[in-house]
N, C-alpha and C positions, 0 to 999 in steps of 0.2 A: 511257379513264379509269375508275377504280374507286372508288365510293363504300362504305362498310362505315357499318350503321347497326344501333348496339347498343339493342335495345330493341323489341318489334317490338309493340306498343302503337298505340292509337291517334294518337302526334303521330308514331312509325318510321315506321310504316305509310304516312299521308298524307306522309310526305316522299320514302319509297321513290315513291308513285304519281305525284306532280308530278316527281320528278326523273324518271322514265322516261317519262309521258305529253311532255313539256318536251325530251325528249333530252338531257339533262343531261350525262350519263353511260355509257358503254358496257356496262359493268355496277354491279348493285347488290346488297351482300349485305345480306338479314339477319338479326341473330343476339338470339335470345331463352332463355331457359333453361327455359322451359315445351315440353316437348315437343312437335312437332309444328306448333308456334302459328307462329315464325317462316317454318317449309317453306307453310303454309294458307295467311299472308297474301300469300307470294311469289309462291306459284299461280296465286290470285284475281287477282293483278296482272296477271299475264304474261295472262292468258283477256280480259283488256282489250285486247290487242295489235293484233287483226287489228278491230276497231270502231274506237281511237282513231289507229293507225297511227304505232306507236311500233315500236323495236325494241332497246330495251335490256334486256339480259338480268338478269333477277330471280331472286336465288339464297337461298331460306332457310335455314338451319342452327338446329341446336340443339348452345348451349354449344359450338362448336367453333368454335375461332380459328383454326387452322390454314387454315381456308378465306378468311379475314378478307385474307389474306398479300398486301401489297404493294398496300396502298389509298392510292391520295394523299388522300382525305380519309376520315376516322371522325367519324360523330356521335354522341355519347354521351346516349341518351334514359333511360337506365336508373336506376330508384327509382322508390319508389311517385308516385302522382299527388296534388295537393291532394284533400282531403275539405271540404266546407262548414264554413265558419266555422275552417280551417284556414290559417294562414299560411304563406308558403314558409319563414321562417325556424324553424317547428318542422319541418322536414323534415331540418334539419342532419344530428343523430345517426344518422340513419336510413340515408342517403342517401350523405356522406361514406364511409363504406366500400366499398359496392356502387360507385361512380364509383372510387373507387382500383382496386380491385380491376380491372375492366372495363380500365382505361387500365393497368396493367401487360401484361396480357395481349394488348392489342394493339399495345404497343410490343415485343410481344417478335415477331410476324410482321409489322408496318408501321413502323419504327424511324425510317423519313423523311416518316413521316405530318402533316397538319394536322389537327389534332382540336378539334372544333367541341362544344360544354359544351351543354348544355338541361336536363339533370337538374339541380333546385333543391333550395337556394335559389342560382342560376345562377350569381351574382358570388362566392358563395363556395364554390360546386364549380369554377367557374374555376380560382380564388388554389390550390386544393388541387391541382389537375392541375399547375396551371406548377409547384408548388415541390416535390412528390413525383415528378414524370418529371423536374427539370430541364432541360426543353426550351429553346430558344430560344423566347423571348417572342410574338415573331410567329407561330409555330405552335399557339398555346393562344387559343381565341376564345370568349368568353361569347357567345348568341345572342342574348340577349331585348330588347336595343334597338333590333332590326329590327320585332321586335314589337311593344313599347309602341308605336313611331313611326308601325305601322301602323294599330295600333286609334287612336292622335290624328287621324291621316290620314282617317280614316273617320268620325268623331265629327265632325273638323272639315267635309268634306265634308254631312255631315247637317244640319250647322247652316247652312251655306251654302245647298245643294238644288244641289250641282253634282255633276259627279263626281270621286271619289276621287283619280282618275290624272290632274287638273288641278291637285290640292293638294300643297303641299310641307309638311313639317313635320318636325321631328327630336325624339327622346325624350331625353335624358342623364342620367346619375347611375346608381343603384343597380336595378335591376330587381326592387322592388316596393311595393308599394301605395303606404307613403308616403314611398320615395325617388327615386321616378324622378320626371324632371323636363320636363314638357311643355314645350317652348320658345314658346309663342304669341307673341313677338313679333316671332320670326323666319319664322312661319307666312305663309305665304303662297299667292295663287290666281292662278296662271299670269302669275306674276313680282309680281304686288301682294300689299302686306299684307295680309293676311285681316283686321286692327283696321280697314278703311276697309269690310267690309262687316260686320264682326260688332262689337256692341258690348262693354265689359270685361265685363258679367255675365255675356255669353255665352264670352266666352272661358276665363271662371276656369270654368263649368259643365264647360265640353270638356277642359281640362282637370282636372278634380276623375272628368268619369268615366271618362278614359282612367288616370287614376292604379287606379282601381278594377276596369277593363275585366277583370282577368282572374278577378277574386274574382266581378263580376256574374253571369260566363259561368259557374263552378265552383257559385253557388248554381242558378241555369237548369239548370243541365244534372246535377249532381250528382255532377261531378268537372271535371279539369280541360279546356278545350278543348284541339281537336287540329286542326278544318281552317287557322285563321291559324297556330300553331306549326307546325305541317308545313310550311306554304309557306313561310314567313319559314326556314324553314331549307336547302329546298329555294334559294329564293333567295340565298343567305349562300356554298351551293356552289357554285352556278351561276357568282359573282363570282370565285370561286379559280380552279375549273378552264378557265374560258374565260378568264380574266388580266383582269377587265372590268375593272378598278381603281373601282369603282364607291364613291360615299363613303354609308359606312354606320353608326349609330352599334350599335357592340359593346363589349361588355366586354371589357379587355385590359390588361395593365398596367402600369401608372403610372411612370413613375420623373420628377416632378417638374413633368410636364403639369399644368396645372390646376391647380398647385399641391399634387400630392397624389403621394405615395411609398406600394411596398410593398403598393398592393392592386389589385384587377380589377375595374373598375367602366367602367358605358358613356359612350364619349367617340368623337366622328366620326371615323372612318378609312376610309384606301384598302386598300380589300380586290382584290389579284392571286393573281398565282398561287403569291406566296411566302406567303399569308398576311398579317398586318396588314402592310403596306408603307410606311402611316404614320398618325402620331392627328394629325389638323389639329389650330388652335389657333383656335378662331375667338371671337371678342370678348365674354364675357359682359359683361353690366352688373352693378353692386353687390347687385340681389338676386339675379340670376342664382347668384353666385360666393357667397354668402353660404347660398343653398338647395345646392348643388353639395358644400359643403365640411360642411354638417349632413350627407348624403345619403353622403358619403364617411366619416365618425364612425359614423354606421350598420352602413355595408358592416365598419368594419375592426372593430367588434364584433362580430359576426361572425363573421369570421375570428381572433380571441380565443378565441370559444366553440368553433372547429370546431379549434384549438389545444389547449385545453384538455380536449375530446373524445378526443383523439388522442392525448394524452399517455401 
């Protein structure tokens, strides 16, 4: 299996390294347009090989797709990163082009590909990839609800003192600051509600800082994080190529789920080897569906603006 991963950046990067430390993939390209940077980080990979006893083959390229040829999955990491105090929806103008651009170019050597979105603002680099490739729907997947649902997963686990991979939780809506939606009532610790050990102050905290989680990490660190985005993408491939049908909440989209048409925004689905293979439908309650359909108003402003952009 062939993964190709446009961007060779600090989130390409840690996803090249988990999916080959992981055996993900039998090979992995990837492709950057800074000279040399893409071939440096492939190198640095592969010299991991005989310590972590991996063997998937790491291939860098610069600007050249032709090497890309015949990937079942592409992940498009490419546009700049947040800057503090920068939000993902100022990255629109910026960012929209450079993801068009990338995604023609790699349907013109992987034309039966799954192409996996990371470059933000996520839910509306999505919506741009499905309606300028025309792709079938299930082969276009926003990534960031693996993430949000991870950093809730982690917050929640800290509130607890348990660990992480005993917590359940899921993220939906829009993948940013204040549309994505921590589901805490569905949170739970090893099959019980996490509301019979945390009380609601604490639960709106974990939620208010996983809504946050990623602007925290961008002021910390002084741009955006890359080890959770790498993995949570590394994981999202992982689900395709082995058929795990694993339920994941991604951005994908809509025709009438949720009550919501015509845009890409994160809702639980079975992730195989076709791609979304389906958006579950599972039970909000009235504030649930009432923050959900604010958080979709959002997203498809948005997608207005990156319209409007493009005209």
């Amino acid at each position: 299996m062939k993964v190709t991963i446009v961007g060779a950046g600090n989130v390409g990067a840690t996803c090249a390294d988990v999916i080959s430390y992981r055996g993900i993939a039998s090979e992995v390209v990837l492709l950057d347009i800074k000279q040399g940077f893409a071939e440096g980080k492939a190198l640095d990979i592969m010299q991991c090989a005989t310590d972590t006893g991996f063997n998937t083959r790491v291939v860098g390229v610069t600007n050249d797709y032709s090497k890309t040829a015949n990937s079942d999955v592409v992940v498009v990491t490419s546009g700049i990163p947040r800057k503090p105090g920068m939000t993902r929806e100022e990255l629109i103008g910026i960012n929209a082009g450079i993801v068009k651009s990338v995604v023609e170019n790699i349907l013109e050597y992987s034309p039966e590909t799954i192409i996996i979105v990371v470059s933000n603002p996520m839910d509306t680099m999505t919506y741009l990839t499905l309606k300028s490739t025309g792709l079938p729907k299930n082969r276009i997947i926003g990534m960031g609800g693996i993430l949000d649902s991870s950093r809730f997963r982690t917050y929640l686990s800290l509130a607890l003192d348990k660990p992480a991979n005993d917590v359940s939780g899921m993220v939906i809506g829009g993948h940013g600051d204040t549309t994505m939606i921590p589901l805490t009532r569905l949170a739970s610790y090893n099959g019980i509600p996490v509301s019979q050990f945390l009380s609601e102050e604490t639960l709106q905290k974990v939620a208010a800082d996983t809504m946050v989680g990623g602007a925290t990490l961008t002021g910390l660190l002084g741009t955006s994080a890359w080890y959770a985005p790498g993995a949570s993408v590394a994981f999202l491939v992982d689900s395709i190529l082995n058929d795990q049908k694993r339920m994941i909440a991604c951005s994908v989209y809509v025709e009438g789920e949720y009550g919501q048409n015509d845009i890409c925004i994160g809702v639980p689905c079975i992730i195989g080897k076709n791609g979304v293979e389906e958006i579950l439908d599972i039970q909000l309650n009235d504030k649930e569906k009432a923050l959900f359909a604010k958080s979709a108003d959002a997203v498809r402003a948005m997608n207005d603006a990156l319209k409007t952009i493009l005209a």
